[in-house]
Backbone as XML, in Angstrom:
<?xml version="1.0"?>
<chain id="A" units="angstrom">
  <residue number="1" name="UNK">
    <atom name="N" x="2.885" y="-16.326" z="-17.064"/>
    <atom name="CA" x="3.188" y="-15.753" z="-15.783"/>
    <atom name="C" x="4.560" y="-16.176" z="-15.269"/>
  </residue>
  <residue number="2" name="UNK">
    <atom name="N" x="4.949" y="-17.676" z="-15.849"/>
    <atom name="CA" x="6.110" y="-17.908" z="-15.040"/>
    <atom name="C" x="6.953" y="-17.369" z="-15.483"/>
  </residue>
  <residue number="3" name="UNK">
    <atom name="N" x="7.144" y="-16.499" z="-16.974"/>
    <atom name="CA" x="8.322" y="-15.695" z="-17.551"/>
    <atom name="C" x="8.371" y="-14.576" z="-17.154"/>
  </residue>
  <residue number="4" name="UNK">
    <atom name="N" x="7.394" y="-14.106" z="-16.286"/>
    <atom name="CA" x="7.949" y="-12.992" z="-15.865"/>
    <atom name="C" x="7.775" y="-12.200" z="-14.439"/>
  </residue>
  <residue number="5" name="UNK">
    <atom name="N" x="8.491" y="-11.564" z="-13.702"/>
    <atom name="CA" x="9.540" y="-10.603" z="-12.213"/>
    <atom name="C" x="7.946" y="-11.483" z="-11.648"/>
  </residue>
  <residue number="6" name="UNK">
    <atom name="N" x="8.551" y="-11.003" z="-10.373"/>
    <atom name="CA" x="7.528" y="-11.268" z="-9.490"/>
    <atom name="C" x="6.571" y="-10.424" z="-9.461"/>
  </residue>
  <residue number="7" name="UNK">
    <atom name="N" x="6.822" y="-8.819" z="-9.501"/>
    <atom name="CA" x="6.038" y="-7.850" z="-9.370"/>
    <atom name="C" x="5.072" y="-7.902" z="-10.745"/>
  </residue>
  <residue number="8" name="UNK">
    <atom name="N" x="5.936" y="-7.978" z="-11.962"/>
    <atom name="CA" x="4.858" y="-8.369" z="-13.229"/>
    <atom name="C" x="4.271" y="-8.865" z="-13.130"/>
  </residue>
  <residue number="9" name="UNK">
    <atom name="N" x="4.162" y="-10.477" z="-12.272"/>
    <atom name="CA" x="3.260" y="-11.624" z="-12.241"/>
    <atom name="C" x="2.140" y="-10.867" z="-11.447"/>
  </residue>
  <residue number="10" name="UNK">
    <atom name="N" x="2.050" y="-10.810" z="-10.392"/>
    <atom name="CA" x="1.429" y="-9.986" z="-9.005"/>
    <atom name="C" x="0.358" y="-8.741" z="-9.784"/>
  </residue>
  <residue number="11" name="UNK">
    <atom name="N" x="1.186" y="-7.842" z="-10.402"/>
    <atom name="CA" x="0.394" y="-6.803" z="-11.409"/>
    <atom name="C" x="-0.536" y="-6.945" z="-11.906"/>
  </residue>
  <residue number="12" name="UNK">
    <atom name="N" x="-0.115" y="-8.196" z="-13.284"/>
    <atom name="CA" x="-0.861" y="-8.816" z="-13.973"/>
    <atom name="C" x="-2.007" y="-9.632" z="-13.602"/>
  </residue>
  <residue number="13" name="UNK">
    <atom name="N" x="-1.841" y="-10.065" z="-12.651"/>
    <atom name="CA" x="-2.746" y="-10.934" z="-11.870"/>
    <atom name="C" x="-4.342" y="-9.911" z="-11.279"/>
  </residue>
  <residue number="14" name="UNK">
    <atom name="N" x="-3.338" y="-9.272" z="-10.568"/>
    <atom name="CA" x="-4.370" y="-7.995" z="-10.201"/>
    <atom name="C" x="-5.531" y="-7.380" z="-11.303"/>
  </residue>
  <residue number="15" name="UNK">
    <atom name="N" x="-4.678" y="-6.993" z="-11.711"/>
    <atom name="CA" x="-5.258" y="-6.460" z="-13.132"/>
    <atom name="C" x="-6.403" y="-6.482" z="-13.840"/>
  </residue>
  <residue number="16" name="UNK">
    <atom name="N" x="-5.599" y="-8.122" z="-14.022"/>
    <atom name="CA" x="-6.758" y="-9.280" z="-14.950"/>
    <atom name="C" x="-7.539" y="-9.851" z="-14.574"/>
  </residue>
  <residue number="17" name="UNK">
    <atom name="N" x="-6.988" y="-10.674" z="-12.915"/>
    <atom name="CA" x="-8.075" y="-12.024" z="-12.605"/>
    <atom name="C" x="-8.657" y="-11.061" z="-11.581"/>
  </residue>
  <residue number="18" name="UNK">
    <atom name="N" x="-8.488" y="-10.042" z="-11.101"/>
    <atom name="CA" x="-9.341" y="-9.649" z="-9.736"/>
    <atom name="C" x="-10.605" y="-9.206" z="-10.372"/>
  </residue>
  <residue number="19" name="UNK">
    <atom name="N" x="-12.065" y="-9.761" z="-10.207"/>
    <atom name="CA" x="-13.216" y="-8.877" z="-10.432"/>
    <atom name="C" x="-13.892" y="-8.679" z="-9.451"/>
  </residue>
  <residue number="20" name="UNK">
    <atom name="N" x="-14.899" y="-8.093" z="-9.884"/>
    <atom name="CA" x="-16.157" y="-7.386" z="-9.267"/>
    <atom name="C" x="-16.695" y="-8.476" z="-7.868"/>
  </residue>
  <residue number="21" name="UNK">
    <atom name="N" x="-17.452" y="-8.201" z="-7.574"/>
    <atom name="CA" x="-17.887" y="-8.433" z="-5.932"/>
    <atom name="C" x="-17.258" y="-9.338" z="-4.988"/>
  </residue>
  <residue number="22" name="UNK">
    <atom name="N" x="-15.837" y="-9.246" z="-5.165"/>
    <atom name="CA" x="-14.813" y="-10.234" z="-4.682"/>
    <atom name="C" x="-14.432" y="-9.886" z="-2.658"/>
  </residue>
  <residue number="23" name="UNK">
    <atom name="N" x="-13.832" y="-10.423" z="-2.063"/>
    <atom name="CA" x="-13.300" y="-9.954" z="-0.958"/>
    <atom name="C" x="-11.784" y="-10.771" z="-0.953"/>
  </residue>
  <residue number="24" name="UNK">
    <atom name="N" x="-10.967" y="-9.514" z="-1.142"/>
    <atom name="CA" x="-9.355" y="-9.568" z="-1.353"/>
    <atom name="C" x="-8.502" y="-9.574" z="-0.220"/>
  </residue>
  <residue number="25" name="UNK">
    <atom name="N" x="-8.043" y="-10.363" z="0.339"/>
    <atom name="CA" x="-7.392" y="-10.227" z="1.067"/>
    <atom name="C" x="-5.400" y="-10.438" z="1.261"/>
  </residue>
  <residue number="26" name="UNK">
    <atom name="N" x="-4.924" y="-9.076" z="0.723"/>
    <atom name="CA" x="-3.349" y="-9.177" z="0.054"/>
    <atom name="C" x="-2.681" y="-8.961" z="1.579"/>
  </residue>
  <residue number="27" name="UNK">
    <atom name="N" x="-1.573" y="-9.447" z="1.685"/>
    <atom name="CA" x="-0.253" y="-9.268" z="2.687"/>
    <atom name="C" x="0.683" y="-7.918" z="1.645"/>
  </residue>
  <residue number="28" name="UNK">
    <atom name="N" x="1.386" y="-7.442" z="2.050"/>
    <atom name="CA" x="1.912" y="-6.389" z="1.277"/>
    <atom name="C" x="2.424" y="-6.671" z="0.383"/>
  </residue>
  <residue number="29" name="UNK">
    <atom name="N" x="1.495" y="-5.606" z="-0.443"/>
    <atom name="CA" x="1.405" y="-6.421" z="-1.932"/>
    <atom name="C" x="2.609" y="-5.757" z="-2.684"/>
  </residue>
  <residue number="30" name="UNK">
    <atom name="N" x="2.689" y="-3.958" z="-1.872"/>
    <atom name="CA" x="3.932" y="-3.043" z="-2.065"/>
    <atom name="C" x="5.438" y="-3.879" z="-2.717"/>
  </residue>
  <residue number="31" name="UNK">
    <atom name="N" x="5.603" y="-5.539" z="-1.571"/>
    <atom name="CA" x="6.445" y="-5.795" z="-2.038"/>
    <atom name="C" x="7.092" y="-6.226" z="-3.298"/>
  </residue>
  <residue number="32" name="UNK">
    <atom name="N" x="6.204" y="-6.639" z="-4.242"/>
    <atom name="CA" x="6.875" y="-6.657" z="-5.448"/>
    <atom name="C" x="6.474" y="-5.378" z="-6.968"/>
  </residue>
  <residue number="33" name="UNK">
    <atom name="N" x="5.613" y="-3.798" z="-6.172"/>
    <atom name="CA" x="5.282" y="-3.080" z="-7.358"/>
    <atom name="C" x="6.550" y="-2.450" z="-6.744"/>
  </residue>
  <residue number="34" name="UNK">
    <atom name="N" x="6.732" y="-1.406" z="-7.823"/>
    <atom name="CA" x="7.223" y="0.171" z="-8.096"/>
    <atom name="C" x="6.051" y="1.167" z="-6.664"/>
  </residue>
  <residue number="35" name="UNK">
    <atom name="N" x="6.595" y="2.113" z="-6.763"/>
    <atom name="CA" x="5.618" y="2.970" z="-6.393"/>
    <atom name="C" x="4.563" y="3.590" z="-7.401"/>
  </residue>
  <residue number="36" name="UNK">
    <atom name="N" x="4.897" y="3.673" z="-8.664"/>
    <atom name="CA" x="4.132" y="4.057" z="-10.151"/>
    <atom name="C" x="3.080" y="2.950" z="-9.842"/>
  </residue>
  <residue number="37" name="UNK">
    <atom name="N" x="3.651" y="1.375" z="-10.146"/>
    <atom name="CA" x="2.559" y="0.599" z="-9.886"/>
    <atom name="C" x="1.628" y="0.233" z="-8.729"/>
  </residue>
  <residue number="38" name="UNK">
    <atom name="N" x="2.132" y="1.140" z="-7.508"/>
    <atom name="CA" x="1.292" y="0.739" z="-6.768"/>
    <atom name="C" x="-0.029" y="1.770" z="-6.541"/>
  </residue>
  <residue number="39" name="UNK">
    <atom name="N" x="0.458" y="2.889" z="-7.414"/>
    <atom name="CA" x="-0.809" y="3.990" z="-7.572"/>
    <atom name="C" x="-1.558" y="3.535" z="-8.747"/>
  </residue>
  <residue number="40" name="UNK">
    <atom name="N" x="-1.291" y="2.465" z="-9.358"/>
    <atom name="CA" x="-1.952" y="2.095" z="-10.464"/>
    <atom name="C" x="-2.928" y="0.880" z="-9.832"/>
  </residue>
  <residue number="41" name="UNK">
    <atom name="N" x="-2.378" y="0.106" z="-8.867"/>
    <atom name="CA" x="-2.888" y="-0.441" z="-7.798"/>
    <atom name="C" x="-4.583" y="0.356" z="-7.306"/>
  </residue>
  <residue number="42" name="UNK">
    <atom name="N" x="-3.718" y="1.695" z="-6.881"/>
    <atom name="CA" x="-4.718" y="1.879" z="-6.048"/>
    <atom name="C" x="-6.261" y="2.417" z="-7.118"/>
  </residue>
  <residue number="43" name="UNK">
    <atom name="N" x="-5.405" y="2.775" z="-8.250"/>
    <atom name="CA" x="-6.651" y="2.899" z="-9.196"/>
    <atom name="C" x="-7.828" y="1.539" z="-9.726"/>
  </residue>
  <residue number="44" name="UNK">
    <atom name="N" x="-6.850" y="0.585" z="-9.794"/>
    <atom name="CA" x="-7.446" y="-1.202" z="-9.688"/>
    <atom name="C" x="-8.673" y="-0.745" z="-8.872"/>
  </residue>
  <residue number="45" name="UNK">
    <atom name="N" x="-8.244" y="-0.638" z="-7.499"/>
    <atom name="CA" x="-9.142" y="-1.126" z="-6.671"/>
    <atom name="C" x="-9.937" y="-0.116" z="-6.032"/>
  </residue>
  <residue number="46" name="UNK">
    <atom name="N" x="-10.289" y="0.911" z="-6.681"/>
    <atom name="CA" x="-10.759" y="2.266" z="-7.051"/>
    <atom name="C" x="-12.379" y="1.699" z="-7.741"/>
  </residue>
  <residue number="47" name="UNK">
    <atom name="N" x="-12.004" y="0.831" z="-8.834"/>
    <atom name="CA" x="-12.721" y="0.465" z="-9.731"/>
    <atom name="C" x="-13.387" y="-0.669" z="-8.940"/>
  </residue>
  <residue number="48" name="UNK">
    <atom name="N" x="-12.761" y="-1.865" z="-8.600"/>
    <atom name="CA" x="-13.120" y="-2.840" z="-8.497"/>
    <atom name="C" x="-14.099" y="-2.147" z="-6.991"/>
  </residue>
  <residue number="49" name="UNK">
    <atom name="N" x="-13.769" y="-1.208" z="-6.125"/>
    <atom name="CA" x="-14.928" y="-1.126" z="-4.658"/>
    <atom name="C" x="-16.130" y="-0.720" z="-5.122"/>
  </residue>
  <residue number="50" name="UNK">
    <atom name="N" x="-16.084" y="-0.294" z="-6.643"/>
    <atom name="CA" x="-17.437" y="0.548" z="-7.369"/>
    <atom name="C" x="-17.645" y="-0.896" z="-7.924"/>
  </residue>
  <residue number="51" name="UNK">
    <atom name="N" x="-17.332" y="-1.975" z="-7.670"/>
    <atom name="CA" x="-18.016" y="-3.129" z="-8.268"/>
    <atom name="C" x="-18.100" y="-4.000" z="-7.191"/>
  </residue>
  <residue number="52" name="UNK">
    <atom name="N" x="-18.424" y="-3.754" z="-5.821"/>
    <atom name="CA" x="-19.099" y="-4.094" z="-4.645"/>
    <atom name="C" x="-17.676" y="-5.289" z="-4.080"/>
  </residue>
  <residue number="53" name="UNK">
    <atom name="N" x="-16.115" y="-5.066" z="-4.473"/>
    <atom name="CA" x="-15.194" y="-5.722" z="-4.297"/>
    <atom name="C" x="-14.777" y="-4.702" z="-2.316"/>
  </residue>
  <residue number="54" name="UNK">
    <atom name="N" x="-14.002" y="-5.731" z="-1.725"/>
    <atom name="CA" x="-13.687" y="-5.270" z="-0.714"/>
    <atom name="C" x="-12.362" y="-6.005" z="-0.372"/>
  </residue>
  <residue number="55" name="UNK">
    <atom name="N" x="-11.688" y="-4.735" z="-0.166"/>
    <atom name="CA" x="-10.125" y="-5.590" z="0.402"/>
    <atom name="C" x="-9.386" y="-4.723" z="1.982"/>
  </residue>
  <residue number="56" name="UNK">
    <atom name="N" x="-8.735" y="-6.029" z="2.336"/>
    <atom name="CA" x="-8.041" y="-5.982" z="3.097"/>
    <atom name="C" x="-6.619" y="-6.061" z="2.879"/>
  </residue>
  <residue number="57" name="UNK">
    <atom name="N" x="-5.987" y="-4.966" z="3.551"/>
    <atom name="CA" x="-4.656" y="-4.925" z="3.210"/>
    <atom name="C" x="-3.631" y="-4.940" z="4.124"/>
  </residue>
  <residue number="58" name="UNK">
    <atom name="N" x="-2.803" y="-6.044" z="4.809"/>
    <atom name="CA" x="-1.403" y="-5.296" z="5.130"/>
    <atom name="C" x="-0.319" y="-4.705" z="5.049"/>
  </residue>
  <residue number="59" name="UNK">
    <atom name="N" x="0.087" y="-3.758" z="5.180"/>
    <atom name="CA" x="0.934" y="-2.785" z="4.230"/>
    <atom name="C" x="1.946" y="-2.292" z="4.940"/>
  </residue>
  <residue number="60" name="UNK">
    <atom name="N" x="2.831" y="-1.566" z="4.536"/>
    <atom name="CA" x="3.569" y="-0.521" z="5.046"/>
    <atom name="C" x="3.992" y="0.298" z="4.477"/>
  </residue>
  <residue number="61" name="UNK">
    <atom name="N" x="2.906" y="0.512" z="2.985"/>
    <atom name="CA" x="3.563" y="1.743" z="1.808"/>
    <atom name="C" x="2.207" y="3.046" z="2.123"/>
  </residue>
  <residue number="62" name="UNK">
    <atom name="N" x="2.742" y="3.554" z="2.243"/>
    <atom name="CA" x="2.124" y="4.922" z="2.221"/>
    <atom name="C" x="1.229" y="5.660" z="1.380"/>
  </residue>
  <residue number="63" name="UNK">
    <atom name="N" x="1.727" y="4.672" z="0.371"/>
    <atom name="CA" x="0.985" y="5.108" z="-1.090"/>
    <atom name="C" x="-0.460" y="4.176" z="-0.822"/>
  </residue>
  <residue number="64" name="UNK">
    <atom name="N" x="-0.314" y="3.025" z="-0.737"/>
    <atom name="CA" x="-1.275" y="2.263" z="-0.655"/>
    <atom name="C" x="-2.714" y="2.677" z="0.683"/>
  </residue>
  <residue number="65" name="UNK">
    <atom name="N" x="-1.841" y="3.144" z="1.934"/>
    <atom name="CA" x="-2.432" y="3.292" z="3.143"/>
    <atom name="C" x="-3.467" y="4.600" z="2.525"/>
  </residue>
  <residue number="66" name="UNK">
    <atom name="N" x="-2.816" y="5.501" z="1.327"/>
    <atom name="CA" x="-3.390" y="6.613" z="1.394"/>
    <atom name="C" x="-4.816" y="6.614" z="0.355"/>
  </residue>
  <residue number="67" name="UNK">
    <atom name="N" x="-5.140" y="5.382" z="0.118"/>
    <atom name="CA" x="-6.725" y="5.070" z="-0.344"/>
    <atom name="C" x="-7.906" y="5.984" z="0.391"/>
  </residue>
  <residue number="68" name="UNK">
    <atom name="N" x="-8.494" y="6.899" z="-0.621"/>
    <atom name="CA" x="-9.706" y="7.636" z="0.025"/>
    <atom name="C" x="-10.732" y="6.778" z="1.238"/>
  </residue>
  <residue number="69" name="UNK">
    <atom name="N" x="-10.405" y="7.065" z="2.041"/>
    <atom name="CA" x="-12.005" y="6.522" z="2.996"/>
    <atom name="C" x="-11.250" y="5.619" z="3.248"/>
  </residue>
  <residue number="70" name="UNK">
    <atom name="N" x="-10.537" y="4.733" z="3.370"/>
    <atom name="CA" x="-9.743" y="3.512" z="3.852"/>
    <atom name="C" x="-9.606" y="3.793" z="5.417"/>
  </residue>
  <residue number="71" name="UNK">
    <atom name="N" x="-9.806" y="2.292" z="6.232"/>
    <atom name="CA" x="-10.385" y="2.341" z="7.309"/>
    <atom name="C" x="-8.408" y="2.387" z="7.463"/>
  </residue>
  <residue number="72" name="UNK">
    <atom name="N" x="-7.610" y="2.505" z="8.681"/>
    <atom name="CA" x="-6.033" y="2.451" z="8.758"/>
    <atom name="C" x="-6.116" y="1.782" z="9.792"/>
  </residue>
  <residue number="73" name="UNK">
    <atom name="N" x="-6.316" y="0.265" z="10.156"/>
    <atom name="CA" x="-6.044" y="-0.464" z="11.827"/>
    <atom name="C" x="-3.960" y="-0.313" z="12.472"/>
  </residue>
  <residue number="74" name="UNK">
    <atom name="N" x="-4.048" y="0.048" z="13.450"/>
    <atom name="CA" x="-2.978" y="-0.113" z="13.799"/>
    <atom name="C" x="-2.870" y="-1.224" z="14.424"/>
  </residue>
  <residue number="75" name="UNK">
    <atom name="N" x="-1.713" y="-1.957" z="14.642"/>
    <atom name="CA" x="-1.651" y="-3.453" z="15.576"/>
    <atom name="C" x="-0.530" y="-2.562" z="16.488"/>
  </residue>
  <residue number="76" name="UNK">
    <atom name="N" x="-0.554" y="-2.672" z="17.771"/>
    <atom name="CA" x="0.520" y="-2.185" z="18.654"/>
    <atom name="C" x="-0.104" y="-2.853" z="19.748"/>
  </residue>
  <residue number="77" name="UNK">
    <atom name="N" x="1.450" y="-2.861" z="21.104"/>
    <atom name="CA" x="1.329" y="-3.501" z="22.123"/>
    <atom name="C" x="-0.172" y="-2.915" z="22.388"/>
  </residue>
  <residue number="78" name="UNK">
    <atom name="N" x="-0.401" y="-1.534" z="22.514"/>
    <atom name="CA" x="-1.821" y="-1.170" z="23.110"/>
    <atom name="C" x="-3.228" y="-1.815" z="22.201"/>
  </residue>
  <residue number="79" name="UNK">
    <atom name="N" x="-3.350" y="-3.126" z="21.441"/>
    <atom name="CA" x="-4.353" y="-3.558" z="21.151"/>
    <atom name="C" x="-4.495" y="-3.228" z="19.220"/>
  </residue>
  <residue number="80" name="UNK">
    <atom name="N" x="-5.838" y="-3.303" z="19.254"/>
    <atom name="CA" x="-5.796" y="-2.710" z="17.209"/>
    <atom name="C" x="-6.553" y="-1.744" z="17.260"/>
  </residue>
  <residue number="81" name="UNK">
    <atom name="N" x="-5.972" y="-0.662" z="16.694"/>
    <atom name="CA" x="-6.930" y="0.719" z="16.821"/>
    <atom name="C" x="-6.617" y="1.534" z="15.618"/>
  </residue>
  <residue number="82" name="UNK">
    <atom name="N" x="-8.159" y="2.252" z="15.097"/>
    <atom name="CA" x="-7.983" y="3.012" z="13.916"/>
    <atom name="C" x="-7.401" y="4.627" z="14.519"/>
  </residue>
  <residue number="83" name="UNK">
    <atom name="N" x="-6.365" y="4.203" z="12.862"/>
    <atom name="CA" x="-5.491" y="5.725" z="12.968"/>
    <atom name="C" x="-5.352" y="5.913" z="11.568"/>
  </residue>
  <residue number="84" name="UNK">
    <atom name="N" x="-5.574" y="7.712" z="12.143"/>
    <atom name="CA" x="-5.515" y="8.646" z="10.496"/>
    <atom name="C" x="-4.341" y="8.592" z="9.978"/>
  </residue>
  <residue number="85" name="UNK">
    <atom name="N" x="-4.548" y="8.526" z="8.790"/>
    <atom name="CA" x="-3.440" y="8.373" z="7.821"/>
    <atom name="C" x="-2.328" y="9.160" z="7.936"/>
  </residue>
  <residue number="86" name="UNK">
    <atom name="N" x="-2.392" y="10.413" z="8.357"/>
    <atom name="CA" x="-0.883" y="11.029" z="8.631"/>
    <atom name="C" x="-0.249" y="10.929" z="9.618"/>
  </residue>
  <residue number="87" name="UNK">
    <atom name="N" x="-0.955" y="10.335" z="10.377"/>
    <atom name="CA" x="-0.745" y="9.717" z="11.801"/>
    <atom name="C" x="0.244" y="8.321" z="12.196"/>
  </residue>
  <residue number="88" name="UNK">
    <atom name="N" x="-0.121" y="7.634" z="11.004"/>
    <atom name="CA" x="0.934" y="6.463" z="10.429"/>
    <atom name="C" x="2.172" y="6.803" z="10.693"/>
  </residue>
  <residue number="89" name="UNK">
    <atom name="N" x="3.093" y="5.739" z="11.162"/>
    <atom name="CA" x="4.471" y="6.047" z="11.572"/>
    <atom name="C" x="5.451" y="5.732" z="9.904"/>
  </residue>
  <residue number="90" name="UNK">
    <atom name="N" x="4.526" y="5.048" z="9.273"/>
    <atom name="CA" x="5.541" y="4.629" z="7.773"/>
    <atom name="C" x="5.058" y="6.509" z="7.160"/>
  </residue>
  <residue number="91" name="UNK">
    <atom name="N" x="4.030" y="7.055" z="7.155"/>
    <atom name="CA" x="3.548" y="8.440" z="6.236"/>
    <atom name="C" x="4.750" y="9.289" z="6.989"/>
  </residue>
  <residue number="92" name="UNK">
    <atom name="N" x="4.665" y="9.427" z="8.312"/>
    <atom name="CA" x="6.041" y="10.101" z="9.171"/>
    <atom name="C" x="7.044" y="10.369" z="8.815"/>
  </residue>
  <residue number="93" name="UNK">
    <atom name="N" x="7.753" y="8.779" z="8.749"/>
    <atom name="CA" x="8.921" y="8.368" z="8.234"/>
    <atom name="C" x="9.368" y="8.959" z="6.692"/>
  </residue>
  <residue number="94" name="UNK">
    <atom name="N" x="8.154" y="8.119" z="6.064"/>
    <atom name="CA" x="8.341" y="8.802" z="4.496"/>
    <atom name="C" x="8.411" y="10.098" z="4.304"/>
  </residue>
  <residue number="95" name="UNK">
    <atom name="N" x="7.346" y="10.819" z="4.555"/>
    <atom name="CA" x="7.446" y="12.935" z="4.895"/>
    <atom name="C" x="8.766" y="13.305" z="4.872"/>
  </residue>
  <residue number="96" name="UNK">
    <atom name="N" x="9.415" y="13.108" z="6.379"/>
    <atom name="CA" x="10.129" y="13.420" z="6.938"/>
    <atom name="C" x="11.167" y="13.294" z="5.692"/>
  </residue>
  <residue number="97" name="UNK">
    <atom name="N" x="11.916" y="12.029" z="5.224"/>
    <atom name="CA" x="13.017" y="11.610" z="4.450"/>
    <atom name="C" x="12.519" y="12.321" z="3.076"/>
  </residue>
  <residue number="98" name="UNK">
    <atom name="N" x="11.540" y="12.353" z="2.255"/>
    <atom name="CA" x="11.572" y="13.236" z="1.522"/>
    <atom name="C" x="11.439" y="15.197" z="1.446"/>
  </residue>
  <residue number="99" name="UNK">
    <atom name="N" x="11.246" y="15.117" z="2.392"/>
    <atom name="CA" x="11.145" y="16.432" z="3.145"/>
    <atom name="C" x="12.642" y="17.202" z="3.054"/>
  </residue>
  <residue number="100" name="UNK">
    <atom name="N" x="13.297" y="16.234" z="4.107"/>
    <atom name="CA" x="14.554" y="16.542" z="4.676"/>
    <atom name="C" x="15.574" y="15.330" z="4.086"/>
  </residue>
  <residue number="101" name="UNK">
    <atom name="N" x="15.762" y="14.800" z="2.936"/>
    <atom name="CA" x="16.593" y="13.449" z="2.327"/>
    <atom name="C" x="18.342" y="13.804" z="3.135"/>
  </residue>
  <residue number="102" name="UNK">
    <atom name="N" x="18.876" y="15.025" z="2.609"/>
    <atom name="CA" x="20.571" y="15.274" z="2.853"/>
    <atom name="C" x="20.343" y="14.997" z="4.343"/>
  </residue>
  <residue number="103" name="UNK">
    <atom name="N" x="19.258" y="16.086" z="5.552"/>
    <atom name="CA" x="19.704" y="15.898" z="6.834"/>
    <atom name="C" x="19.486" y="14.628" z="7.510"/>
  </residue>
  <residue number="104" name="UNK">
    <atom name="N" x="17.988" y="13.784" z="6.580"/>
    <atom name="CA" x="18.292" y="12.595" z="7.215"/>
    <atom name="C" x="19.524" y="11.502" z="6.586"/>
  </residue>
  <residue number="105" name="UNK">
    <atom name="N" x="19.943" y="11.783" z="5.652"/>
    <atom name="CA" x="20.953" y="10.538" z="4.910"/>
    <atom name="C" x="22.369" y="10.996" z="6.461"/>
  </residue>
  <residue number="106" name="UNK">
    <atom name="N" x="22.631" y="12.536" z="6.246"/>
    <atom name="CA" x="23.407" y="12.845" z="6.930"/>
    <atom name="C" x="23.661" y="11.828" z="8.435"/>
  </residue>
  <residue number="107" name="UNK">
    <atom name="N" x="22.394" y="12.003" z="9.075"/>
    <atom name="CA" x="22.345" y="11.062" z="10.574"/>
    <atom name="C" x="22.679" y="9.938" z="10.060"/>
  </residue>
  <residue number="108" name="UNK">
    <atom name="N" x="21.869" y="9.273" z="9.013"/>
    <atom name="CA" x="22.330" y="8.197" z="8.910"/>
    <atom name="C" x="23.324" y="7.440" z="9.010"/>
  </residue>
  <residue number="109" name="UNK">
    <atom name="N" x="24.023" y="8.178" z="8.097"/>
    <atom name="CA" x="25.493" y="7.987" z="7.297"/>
    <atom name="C" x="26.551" y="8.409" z="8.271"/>
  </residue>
  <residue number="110" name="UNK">
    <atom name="N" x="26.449" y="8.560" z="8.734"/>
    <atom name="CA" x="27.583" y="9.482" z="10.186"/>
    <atom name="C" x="28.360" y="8.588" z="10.612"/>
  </residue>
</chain>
């Protein structure tokens, strides 16, 4: 593990040591996959909830938030409250910039 990226280690770890009737609790884990690996992620733990595993996630990837049936807590000044997934200000954000990449780089870049 120590020879290799952070995200390899993290992957691998997942992968291998996470089993069945576990309760996971990751900080964003986004930060060291790909987006490839983090849909490979979400297939992990696809498997592992059909093996009575349960996780908690803080996130801010879109890919990850977009887990079937996944409960979405928001934390904001107004308290913690569940919100639908397209409703997410990171799914927004993301849409939007792949949607529209030139007009938003454009504002950007100005």
């Amino acid at each position: 593990m120590h020879e290799q990226s952070h995200g390899e280690a993290f992957f691998a770890t997942f992968m291998n040591k996470f089993k069945g009737n576990g309760l996971y609790i990751l900080d964003e884990p986004e930060a060291a996959l790909s987006p490839t690996r983090q849909m490979a992620m979400i297939s992990r733990m696809h498997d592992l909830s059909n093996q009575q595993s349960q996780f908690i996630i803080a996130t801010h990837s879109p890919i990850i938030m977009g887990y079937p049936g996944a409960m979405i807590l928001q934390i904001s000044n107004n308290g913690i409250e569940v919100i639908e997934y397209e409703k997410t200000q990171n799914y927004i954000v993301m849409k939007e910039f792949i949607n529209n990449r030139k007009k938003m780089l454009d504002v950007l870049l100005e």
